[in-house]
C-alpha positions as CSV (number, residue, x, y, z in Angstrom):
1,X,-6.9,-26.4,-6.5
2,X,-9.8,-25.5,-4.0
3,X,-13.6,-27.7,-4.7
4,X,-14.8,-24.1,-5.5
5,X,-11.8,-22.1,-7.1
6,X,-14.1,-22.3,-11.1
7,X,-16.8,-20.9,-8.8
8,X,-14.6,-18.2,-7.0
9,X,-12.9,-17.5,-10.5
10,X,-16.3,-16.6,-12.1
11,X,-16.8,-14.2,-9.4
12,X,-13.5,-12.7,-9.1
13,X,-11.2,-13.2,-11.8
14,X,-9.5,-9.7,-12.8
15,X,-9.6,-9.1,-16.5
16,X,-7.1,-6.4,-17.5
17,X,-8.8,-3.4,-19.5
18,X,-5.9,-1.0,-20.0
19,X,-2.7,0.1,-18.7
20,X,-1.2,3.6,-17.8
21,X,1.9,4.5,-19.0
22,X,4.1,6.5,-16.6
23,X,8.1,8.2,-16.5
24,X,9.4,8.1,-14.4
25,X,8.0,5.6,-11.8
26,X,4.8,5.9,-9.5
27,X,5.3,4.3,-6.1
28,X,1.2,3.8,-5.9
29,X,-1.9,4.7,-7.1
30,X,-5.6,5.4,-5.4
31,X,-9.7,5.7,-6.9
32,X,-11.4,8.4,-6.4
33,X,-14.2,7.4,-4.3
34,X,-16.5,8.2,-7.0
35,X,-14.5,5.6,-9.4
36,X,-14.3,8.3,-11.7
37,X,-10.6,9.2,-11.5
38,X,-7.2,7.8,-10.3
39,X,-4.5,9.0,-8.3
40,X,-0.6,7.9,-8.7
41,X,2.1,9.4,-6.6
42,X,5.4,9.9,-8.4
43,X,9.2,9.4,-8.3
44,X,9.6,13.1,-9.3
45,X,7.0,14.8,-6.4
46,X,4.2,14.8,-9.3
47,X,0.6,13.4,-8.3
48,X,-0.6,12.1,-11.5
49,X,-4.3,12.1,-12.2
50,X,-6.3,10.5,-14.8
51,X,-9.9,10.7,-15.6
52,X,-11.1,7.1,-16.5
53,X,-14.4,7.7,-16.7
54,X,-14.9,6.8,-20.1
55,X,-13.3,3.3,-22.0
56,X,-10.3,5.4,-23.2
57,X,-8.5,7.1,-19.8
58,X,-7.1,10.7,-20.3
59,X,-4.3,12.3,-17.7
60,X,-5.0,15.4,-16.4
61,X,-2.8,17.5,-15.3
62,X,-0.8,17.1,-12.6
63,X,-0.7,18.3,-9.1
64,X,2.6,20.1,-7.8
65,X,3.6,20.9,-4.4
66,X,5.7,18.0,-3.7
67,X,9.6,17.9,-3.7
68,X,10.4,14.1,-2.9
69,X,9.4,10.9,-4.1
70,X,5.6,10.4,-3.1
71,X,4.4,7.7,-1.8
72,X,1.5,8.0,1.1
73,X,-2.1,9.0,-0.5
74,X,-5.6,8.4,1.0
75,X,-8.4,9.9,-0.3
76,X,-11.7,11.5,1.9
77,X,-14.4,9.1,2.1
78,X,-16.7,11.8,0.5
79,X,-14.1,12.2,-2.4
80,X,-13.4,16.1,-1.1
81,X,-10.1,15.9,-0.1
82,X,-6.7,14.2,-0.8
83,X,-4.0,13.7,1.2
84,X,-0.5,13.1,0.3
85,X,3.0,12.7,1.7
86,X,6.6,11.9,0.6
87,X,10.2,11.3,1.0
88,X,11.1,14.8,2.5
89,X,9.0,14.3,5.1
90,X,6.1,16.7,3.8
91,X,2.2,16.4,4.1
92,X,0.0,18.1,2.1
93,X,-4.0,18.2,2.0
94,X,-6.0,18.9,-1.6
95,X,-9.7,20.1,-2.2
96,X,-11.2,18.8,-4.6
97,X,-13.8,19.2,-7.2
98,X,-14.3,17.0,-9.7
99,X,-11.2,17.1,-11.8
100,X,-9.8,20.2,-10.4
101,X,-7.8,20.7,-7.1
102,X,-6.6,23.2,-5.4
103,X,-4.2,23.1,-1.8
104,X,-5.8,23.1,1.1
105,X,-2.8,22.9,3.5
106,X,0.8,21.8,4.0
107,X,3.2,20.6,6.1
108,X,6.8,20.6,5.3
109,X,8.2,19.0,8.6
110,X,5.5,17.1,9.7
111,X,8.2,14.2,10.0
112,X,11.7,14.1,9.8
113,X,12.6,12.6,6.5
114,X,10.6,9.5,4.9
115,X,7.2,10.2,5.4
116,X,6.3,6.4,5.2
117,X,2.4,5.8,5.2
118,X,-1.1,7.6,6.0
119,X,-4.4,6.8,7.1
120,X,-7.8,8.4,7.7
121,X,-10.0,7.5,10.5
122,X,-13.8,6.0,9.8
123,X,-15.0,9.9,9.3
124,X,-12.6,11.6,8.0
125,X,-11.6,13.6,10.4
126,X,-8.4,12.8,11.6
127,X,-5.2,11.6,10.0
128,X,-2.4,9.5,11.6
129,X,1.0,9.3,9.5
130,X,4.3,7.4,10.5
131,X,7.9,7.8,9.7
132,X,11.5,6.8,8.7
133,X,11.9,9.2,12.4
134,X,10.2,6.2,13.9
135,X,7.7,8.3,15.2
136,X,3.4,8.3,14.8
137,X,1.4,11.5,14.5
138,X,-2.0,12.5,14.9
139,X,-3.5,15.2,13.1
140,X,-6.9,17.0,12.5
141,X,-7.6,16.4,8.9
142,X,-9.4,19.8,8.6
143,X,-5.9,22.0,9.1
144,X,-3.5,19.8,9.6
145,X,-3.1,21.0,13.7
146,X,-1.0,18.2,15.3
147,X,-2.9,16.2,18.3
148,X,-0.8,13.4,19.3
149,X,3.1,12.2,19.1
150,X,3.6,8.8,19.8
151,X,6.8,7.6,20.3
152,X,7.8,4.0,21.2
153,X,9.0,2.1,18.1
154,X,13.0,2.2,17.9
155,X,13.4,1.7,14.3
156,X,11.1,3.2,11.0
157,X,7.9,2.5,11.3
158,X,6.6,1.8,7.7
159,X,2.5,1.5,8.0
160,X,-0.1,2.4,10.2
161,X,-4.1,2.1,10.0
162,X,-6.6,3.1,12.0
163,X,-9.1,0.7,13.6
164,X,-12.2,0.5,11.2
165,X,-14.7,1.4,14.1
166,X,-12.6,2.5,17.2
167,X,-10.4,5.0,17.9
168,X,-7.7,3.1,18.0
169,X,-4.5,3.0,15.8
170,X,-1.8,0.3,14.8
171,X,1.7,0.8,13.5
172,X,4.2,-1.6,12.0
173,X,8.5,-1.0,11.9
174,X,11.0,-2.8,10.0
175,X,11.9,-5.5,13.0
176,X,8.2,-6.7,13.4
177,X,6.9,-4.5,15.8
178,X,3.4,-3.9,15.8
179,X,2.1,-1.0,18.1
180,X,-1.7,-1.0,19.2
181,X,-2.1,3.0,20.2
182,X,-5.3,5.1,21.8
183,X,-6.2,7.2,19.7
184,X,-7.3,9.6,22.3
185,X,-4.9,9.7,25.2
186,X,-1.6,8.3,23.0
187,X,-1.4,5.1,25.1
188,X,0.5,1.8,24.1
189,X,-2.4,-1.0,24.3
190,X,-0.8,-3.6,23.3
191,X,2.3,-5.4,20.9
192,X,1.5,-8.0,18.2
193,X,4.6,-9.6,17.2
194,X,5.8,-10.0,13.7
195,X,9.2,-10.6,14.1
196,X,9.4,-13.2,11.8
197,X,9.3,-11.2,9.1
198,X,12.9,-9.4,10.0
199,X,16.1,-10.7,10.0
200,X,19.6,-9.4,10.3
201,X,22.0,-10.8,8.0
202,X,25.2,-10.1,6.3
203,X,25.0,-6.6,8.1
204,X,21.9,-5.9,6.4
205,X,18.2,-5.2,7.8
206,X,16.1,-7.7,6.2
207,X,12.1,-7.5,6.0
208,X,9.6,-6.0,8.7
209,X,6.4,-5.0,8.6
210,X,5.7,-3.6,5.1
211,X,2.1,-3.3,5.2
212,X,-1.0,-3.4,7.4
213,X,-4.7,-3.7,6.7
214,X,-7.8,-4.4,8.8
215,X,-11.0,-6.3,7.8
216,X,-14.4,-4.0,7.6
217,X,-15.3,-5.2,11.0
218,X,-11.6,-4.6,12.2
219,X,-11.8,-7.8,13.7
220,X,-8.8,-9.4,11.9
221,X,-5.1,-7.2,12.0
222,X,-3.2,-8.2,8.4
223,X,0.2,-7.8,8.1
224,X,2.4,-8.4,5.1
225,X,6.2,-8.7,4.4
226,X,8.5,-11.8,3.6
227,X,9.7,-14.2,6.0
228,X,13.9,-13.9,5.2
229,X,16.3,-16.2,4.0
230,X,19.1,-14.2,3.7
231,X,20.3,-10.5,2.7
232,X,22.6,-9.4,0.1
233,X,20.6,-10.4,-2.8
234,X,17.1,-10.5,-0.7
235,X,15.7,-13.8,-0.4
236,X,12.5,-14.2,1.2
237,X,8.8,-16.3,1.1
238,X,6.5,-13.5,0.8
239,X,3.9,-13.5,3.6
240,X,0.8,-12.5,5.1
241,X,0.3,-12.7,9.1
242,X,-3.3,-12.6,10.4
243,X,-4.2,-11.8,13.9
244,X,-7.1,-11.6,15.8
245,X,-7.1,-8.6,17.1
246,X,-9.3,-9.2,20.5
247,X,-6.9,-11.3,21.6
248,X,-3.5,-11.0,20.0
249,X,-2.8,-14.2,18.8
250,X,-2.0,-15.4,15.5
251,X,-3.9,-17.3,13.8
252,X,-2.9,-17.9,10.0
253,X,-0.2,-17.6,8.0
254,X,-0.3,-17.1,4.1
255,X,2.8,-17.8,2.0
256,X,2.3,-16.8,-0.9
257,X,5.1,-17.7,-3.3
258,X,8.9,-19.0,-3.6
259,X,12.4,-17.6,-1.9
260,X,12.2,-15.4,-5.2
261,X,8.9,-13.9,-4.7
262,X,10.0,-11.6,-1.5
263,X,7.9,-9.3,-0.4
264,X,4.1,-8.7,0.3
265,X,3.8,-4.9,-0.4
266,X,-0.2,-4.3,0.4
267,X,-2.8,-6.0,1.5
268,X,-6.8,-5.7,0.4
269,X,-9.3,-7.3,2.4
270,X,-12.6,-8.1,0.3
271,X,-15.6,-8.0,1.7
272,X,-16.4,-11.5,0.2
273,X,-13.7,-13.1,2.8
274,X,-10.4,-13.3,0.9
275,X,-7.5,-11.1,1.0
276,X,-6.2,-9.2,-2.0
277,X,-2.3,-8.9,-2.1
278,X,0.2,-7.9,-4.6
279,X,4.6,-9.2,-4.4
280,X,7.4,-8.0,-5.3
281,X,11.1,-10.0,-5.8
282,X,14.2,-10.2,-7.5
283,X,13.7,-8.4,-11.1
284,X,11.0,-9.6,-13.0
285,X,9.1,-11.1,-10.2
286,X,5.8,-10.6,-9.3
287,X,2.8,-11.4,-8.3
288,X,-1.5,-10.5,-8.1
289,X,-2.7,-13.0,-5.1
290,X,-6.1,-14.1,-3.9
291,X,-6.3,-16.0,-1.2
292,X,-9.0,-17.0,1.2
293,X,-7.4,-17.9,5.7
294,X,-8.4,-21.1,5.6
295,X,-6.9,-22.3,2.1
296,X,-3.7,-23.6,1.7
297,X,-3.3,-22.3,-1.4
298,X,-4.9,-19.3,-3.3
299,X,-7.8,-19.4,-5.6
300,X,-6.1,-16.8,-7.8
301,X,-2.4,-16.5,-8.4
302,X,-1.2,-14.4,-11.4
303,X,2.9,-13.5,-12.0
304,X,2.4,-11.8,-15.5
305,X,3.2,-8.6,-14.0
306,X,6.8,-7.4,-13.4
307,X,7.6,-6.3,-9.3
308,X,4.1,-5.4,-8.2
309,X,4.3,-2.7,-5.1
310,X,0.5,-1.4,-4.8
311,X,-3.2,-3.0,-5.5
312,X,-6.2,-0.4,-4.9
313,X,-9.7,-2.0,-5.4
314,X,-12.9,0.3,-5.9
315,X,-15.6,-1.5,-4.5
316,X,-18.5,-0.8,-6.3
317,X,-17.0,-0.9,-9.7
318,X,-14.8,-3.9,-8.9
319,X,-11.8,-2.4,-10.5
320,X,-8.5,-2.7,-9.7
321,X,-5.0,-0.7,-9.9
322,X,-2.0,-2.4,-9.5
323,X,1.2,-0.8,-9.8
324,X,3.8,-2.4,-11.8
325,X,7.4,-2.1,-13.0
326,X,8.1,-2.6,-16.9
327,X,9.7,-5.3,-18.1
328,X,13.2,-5.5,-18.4
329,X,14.0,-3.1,-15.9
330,X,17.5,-1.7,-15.3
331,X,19.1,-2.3,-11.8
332,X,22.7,-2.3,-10.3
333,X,25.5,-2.8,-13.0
334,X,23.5,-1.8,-16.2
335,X,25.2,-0.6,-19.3
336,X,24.7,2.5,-20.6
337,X,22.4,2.9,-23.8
338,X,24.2,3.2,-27.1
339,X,23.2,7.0,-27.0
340,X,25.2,7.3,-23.8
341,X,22.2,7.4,-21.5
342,X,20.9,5.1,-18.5
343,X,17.8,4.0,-19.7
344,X,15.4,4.2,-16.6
345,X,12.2,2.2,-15.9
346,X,8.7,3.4,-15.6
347,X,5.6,1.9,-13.4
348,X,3.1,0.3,-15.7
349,X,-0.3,1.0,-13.9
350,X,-2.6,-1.9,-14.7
351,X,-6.2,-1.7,-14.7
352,X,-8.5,-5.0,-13.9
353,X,-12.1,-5.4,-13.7
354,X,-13.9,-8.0,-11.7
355,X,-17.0,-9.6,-12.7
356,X,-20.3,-9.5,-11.1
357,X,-19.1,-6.4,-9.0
358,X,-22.5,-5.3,-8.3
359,X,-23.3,-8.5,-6.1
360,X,-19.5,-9.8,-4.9
């Protein structure tokens, strides 16, 4: 334990307040900026939405448009627009007011199968995506009118950020490659290498770059997956590699459980100094991590939660989404029900509230 961690706890220890029921599964799940509502992208194309508002949340109803599972969501930072992509490749942009939406625009090819991850720059007004077609687009966020293809990664690229401050853009693929982009010509700046988070084993693709997140002042470059022990049945110490991003080099790494713990699936800095990061591993694992750089151990560890694969934190609430799986679950080689039906799992989305979020 840490001198400080009763102090830290105090400040930041999540109390759970309610969960969210969902069937089938949600892959992830966003705050309106406002706080006022919540966003969860499902296996069936749905994007959920409930107003939580008040103690008891209600769902509203969904929005359709969506064919594949969906996964990438970011909202506006003015809380106007959504944006949303999924497993067919399609990106679509929402208007909003209040509880209501209404399509703004869409894009059914705007890559060529998994549409991976998305990200807005600082204002808003453009949108970079990446792809199981290993490629990274640009886009105005206003129509959706392509600016930039950048090709140079060989293999899926599964996250990409822009630079808090400057127009700048990384990516991540699944052997450790970390592109640094211009944002205005398409240039390759620079590599960061992660390829200690992939490994090829029993003719399998192990690991990669699963996740990426910057600090507010975008002067520290997070990345998260699991360091591999072997495939077949993953095995893997779930990890968080931090880079300063002036120069390159790395300078901590964060391990933030056992062989069984796998994967880091997204990062949260806090503005407090810590990172925020939820795991997921063999069935029944997982984990909701808090962890300062400079600690060798975290200041908040919980593993009540079953195979955690998305945190969102809404700042000036101090609430938290994290995206579970239910207890239980089925996987390879279950029985079937007594009724004759494969009973399928469902994502659990549990809401935490921090203390004190007014002056954390």
């Amino acid at each position: 334990m840490n001198d400080d961690t009763p102090s830290l706890l105090t400040q930041f220890e999540p109390k759970e307040y309610a969960v969210l029921t969902t069937d089938p599964q949600v892959l992830a799940a966003r705050f309106h900026p406002t706080g006022n509502y919540l966003a969860a992208g499902s296996f069936d194309g749905r994007l959920r939405w409930w107003d939580i508002a008040s103690e008891e949340p209600t769902e509203l109803p969904a929005l359709m448009g969506h064919n594949g599972w969906l996964h990438a969501m970011a909202f506006s930072n003015d809380g106007r627009r959504l944006y949303t992509g999924d497993s067919w490749g399609k990106l679509t942009a929402w208007e909003l007011n209040g509880s209501h939406a209404r399509l703004a625009w869409s894009l059914d090819g705007a890559h060529d199968g998994w549409l991976r991850d998305l990200h807005l720059n600082a204002d808003g007004s453009r949108l970079v995506t990446c792809g199981r077609d290993q490629v990274v687009r640009i886009w105005t966020a206003v129509d959706g009118a392509p600016l930039f293809e950048l090709r140079g990664h060989d293999h899926d690229v599964f996250s990409v950020r822009y630079h808090p401050s400057q127009p700048l853009v990384v990516s991540g693929d699944d052997r450790g490659t970390i592109k640094l982009w211009s944002a205005t010509d398409g240039r390759v700046l620079r590599e960061f290498d992660a390829s200690v988070l992939y490994l090829e084993h029993r003719l399998q693709d192990v690991g990669g770059v699963r996740t990426l997140a910057f600090d507010d002042r975008g002067r520290t470059l997070a990345v998260g997956g699991t360091i591999p022990k072997n495939g077949a049945t993953v095995q893997g110490i779930p990890s968080i590699l931090l880079f300063d991003f002036e120069t390159g080099e790395l300078t901590h790494t964060l391990s933030l459980g056992d062989a069984n713990d796998c994967f880091v699936h997204e990062i949260i800095f806090h503005k407090a100094g810590f990172v925020m990061a939820v795991t997921s591993g063999t069935p029944g694992q997982g984990q909701i991590v808090f962890q300062r750089p400079n600690d060798e151990k975290p200041f908040f560890a919980s593993s009540k939660l079953s195979n955690c694969h998305s945190i969102h934190l809404h700042e000036p609430t101090g609430r938290i989404a994290v995206v579970a799986t239910n207890r239980g679950s089925n996987g390879n080689g279950r029985r079937l029900a007594d009724d004759g039906e494969y009973k399928g799992n469902n994502s659990p989305i549990h809401l935490f509230q921090m203390p004190n979020a007014a002056t954390s």
